[in-house]
C-alpha positions as CSV (number, residue, x, y, z in Angstrom):
1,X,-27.6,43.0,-24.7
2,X,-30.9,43.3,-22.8
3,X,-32.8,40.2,-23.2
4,X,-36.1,41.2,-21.6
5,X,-37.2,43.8,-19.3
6,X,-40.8,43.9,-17.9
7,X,-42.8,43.8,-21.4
8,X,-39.7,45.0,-23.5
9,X,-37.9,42.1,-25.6
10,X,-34.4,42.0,-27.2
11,X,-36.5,42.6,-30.9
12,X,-38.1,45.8,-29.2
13,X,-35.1,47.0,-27.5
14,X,-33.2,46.9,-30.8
15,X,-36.1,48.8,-32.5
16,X,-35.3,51.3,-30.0
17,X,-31.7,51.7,-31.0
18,X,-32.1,51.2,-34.6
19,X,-34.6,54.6,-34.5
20,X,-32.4,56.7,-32.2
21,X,-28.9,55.4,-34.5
22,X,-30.4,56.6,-37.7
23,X,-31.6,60.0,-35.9
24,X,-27.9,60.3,-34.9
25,X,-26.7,59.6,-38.6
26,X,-29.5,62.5,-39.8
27,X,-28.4,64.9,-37.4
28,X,-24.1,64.0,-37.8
29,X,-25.6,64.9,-41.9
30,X,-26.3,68.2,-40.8
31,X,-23.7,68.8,-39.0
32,X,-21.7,68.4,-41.1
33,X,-23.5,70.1,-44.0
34,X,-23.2,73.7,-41.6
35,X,-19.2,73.1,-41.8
36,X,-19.3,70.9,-38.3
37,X,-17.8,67.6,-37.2
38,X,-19.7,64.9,-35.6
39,X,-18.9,61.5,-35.2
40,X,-20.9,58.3,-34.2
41,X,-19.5,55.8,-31.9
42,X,-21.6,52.6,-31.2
43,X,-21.0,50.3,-28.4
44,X,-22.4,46.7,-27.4
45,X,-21.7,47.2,-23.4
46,X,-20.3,49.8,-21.2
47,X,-17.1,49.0,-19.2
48,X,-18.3,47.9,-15.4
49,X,-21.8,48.0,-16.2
50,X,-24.2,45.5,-16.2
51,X,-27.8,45.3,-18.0
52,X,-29.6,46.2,-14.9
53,X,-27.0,49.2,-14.0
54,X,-27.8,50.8,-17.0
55,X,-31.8,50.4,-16.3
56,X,-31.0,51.7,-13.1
57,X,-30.1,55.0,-14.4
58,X,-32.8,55.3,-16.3
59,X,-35.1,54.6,-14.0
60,X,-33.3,57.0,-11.3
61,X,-34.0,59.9,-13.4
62,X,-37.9,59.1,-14.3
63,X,-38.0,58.4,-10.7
64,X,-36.7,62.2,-10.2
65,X,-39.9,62.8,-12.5
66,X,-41.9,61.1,-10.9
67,X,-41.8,61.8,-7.3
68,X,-42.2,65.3,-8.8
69,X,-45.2,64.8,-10.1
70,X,-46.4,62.8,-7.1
71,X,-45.4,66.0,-4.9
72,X,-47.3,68.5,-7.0
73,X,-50.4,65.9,-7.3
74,X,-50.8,65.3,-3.1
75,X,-50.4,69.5,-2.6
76,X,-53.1,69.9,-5.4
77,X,-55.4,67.1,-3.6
78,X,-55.1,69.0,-0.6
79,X,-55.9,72.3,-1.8
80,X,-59.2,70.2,-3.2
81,X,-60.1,68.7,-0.3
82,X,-59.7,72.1,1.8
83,X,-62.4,73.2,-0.4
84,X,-64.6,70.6,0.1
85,X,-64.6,71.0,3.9
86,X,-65.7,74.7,2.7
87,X,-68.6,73.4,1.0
88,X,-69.8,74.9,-2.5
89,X,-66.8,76.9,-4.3
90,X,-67.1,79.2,-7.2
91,X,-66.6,77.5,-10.8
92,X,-64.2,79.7,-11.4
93,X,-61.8,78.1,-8.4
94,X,-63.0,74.4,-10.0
95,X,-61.7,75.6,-12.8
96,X,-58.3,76.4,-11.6
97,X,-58.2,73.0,-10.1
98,X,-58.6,71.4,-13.1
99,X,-56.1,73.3,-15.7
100,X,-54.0,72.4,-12.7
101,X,-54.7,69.1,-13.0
102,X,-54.4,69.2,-16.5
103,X,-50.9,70.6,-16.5
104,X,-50.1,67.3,-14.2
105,X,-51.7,65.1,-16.5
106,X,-49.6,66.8,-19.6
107,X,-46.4,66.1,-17.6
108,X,-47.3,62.7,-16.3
109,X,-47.3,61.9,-20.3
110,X,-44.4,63.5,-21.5
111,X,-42.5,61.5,-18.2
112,X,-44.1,57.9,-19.4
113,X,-43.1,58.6,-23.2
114,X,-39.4,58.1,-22.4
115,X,-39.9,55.9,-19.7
116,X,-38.4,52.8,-21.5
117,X,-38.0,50.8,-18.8
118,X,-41.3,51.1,-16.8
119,X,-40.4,52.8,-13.4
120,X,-42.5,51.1,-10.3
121,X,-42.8,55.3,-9.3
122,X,-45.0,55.6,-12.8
123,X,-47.5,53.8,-10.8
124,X,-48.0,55.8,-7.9
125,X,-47.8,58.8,-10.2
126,X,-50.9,57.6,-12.6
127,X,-52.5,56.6,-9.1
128,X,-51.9,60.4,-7.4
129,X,-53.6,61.7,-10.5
130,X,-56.2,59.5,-10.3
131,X,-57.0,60.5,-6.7
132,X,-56.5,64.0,-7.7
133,X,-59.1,64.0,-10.5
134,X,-61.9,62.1,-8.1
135,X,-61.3,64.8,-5.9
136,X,-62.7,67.5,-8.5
137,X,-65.2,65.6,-9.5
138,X,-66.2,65.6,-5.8
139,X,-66.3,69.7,-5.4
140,X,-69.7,71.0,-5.5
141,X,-70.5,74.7,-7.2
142,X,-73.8,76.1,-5.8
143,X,-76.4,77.8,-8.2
144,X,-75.7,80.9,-7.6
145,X,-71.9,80.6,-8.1
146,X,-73.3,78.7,-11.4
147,X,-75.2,81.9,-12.6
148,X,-72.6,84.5,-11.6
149,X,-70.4,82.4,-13.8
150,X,-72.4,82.2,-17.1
151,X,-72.7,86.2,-16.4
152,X,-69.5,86.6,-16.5
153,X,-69.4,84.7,-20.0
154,X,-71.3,88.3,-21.5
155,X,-69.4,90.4,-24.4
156,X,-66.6,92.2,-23.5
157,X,-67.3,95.9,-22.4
158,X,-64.7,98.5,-23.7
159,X,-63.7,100.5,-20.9
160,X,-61.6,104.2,-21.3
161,X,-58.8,104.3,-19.3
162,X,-58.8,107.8,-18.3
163,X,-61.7,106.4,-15.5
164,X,-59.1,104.0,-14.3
165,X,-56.2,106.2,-13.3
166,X,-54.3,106.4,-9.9
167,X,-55.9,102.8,-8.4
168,X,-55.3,100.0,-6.6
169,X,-55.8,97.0,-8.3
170,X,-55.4,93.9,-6.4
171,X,-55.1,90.0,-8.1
172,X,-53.9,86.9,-6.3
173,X,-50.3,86.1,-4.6
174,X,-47.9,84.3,-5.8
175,X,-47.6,85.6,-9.1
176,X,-46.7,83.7,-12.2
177,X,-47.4,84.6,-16.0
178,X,-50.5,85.6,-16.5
179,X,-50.6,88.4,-13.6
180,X,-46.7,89.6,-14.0
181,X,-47.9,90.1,-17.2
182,X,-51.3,92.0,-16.7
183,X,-49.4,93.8,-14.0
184,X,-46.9,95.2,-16.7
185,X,-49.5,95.9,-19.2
186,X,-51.8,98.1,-16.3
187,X,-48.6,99.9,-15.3
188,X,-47.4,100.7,-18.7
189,X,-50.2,101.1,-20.8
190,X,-53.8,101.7,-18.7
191,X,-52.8,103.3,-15.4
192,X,-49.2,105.3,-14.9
193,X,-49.6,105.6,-11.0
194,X,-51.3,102.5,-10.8
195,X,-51.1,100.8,-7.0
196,X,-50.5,96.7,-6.9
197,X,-52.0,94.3,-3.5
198,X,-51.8,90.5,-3.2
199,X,-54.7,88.9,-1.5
200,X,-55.2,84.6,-0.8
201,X,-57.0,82.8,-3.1
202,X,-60.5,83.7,-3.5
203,X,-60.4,86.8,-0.9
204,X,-61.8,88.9,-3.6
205,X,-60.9,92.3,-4.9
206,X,-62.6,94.9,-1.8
207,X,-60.0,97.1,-1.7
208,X,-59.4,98.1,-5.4
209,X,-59.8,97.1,-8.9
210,X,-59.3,93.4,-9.4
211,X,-57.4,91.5,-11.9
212,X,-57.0,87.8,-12.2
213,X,-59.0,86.9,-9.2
214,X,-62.4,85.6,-8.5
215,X,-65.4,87.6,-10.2
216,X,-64.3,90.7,-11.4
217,X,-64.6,91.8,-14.7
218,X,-60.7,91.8,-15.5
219,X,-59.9,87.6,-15.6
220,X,-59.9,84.8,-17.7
221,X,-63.2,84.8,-20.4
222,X,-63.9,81.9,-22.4
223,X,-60.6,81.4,-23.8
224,X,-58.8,84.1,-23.0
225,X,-56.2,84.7,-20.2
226,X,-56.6,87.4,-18.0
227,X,-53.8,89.6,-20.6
228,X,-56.1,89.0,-23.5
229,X,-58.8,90.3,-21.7
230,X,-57.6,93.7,-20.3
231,X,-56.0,94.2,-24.5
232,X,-59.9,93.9,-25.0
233,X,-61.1,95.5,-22.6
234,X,-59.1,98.6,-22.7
235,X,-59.4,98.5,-27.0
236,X,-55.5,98.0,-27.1
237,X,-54.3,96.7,-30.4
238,X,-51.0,97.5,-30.5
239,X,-49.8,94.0,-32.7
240,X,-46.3,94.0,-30.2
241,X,-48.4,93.5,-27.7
242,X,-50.8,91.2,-29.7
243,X,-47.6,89.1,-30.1
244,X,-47.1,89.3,-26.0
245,X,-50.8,88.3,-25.5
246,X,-50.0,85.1,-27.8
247,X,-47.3,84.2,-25.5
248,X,-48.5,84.3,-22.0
249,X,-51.9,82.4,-23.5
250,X,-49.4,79.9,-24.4
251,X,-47.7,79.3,-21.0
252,X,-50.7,80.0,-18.4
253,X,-53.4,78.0,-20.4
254,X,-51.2,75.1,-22.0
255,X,-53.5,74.2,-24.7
256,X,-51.0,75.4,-28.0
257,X,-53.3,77.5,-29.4
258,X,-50.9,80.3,-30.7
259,X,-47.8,77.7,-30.8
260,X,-45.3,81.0,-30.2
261,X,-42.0,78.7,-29.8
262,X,-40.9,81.5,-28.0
263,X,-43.2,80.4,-24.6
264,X,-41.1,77.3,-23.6
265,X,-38.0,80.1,-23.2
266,X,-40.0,83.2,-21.4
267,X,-41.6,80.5,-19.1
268,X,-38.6,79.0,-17.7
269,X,-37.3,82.7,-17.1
270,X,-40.2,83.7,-15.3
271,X,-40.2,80.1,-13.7
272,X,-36.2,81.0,-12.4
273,X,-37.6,84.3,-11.4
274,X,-40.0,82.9,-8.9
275,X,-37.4,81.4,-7.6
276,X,-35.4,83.5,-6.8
277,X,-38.0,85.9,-4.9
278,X,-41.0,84.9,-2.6
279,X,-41.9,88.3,-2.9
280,X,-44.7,89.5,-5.1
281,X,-43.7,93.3,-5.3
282,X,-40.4,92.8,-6.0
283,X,-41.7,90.2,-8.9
284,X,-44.1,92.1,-10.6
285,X,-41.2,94.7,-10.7
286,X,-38.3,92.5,-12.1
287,X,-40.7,90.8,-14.4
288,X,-41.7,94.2,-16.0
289,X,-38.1,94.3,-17.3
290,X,-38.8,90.9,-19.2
291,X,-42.2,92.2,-20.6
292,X,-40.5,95.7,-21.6
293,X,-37.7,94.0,-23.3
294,X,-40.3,91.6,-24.9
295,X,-42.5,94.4,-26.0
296,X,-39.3,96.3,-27.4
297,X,-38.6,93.9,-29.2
298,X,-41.2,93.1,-31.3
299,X,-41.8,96.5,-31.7
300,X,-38.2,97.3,-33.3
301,X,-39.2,94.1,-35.6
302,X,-42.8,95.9,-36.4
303,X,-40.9,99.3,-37.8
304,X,-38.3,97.0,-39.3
305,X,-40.8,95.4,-41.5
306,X,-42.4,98.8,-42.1
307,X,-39.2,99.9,-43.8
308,X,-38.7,97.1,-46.3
């Protein structure tokens, strides 16, 4: 059917449709085994379509991907190269940069993997990322900004809460995981009356106690997302909301170290959330509802498993 396509042969193609044809006799096996019906239908053509229209289609939707992740790369670059006309920035803002990056990097893959037919776009993609990661390379971090940093890498002081009741705290705006989150967890478990601001990207915390935000005690350390850290900080070891800790590492770092299969799932809800409201209040409010449910749930599971 297709003879050759850019370094894809007829022998390669048919590789492609021998794998994907025996998947689909596996799967029609199970199927069946759970009491289902499946069937397989293979065809040589498709009515009114040549070689090249079906290509086409493929290469429309990685082209969807693509300009995507070509979007996403150019705002990122920008950001960057706002910084640079700044001067020095605080590791802590490189940082950021670069787990972005990396999170564009990790989709750029995931696009070219099933890009069978080698979209022109992948090229300006890979080039956007290219740019991107020069860009980083190019931000300078002054001395001191170096030395506050390893500081910050000290053990973990245990704080009681009791001398954190009734504040503001303040973290960055536009929320996502990480700080919807740690916003539930203050509310709910370290300060009742607690009082929530949104300030730019590296304003600081001067107003209140700051969380997720540039140097202050309550953020990312090491390995740990700014969640894991206040659980630490505040000596809270409840194992429900060990389980909740697992989960937001998983979507705001990206680097599988829990695997909770349950991330993919919470982050497209919070994802659809953000859509649906610009407006950071009224976010960290509905996404308390998801983290109460969450935290419910696991521990209904907890006294479940006491009882058996």
């Amino acid at each position: 059917m297709i003879i050759k396509y850019h370094k894809y042969t007829a022998c390669q193609v048919k590789l492609f449709l021998d794998f994907f044809l025996e998947y689909f006799q596996w799967l029609r096996q199970e199927i069946i085994a759970q009491k289902g019906e499946a069937a397989i239908f293979k065809v040589d053509s498709i009515e009114g379509m040549s070689d090249q229209d079906i290509i086409g289609q493929f290469q429309k939707i990685r082209d969807k991907d693509y300009n995507e992740i070509v979007s996403n790369a150019l705002k990122l670059k920008e950001n960057i190269e706002g910084s640079i006309k700044k001067g020095a920035i605080s590791i802590i803002q490189k940082e950021r940069y670069a787990a972005r990056l990396k999170k564009l990097k990790t989709r750029l893959n995931e696009v070219i993997a099933v890009d069978y037919f080698q979209t022109p776009l992948g090229k300006k993609a890979e080039s956007a990322i290219t740019n991107c990661n020069a860009a980083i390379e190019n931000l300078k971090v002054s001395k001191e900004e170096k030395t506050i940093a390893s500081e910050k890498i000290s053990p973990i002081k245990i704080y009681n809460k009791n001398g954190f009741q009734n504040k503001r705290w303040v973290t960055r705006k536009g929320l996502h995981v990480d700080r919807i989150a740690s916003g539930w967890l203050i509310k709910r478990f370290i300060d009742k009356a607690a009082k929530f601001s949104f300030v730019a990207e590296d304003a600081g915390a001067k107003t209140g106690i700051g969380f997720d935000i540039y140097n202050v005690e309550f953020s990312h350390r090491r390995e740990d997302c700014t969640f894991e850290t206040l659980l630490k900080s505040f000596g809270l070891k409840d194992s429900a909301l060990v389980h909740i800790a697992q989960i937001v590492h998983d979507i705001d770092l990206k680097d599988g170290k829990f695997n909770r299969k349950e991330a993919e799932g919470i982050n497209q809800i919070i994802t659809g959330l953000r859509e649906r409201t610009m407006n950071d209040r009224e976010l960290l409010e509905r996404g308390r509802e998801i983290f109460d449910s969450l935290y419910q749930y696991y521990s209904s599971k907890k006294r479940k498993t006491k009882r058996r």
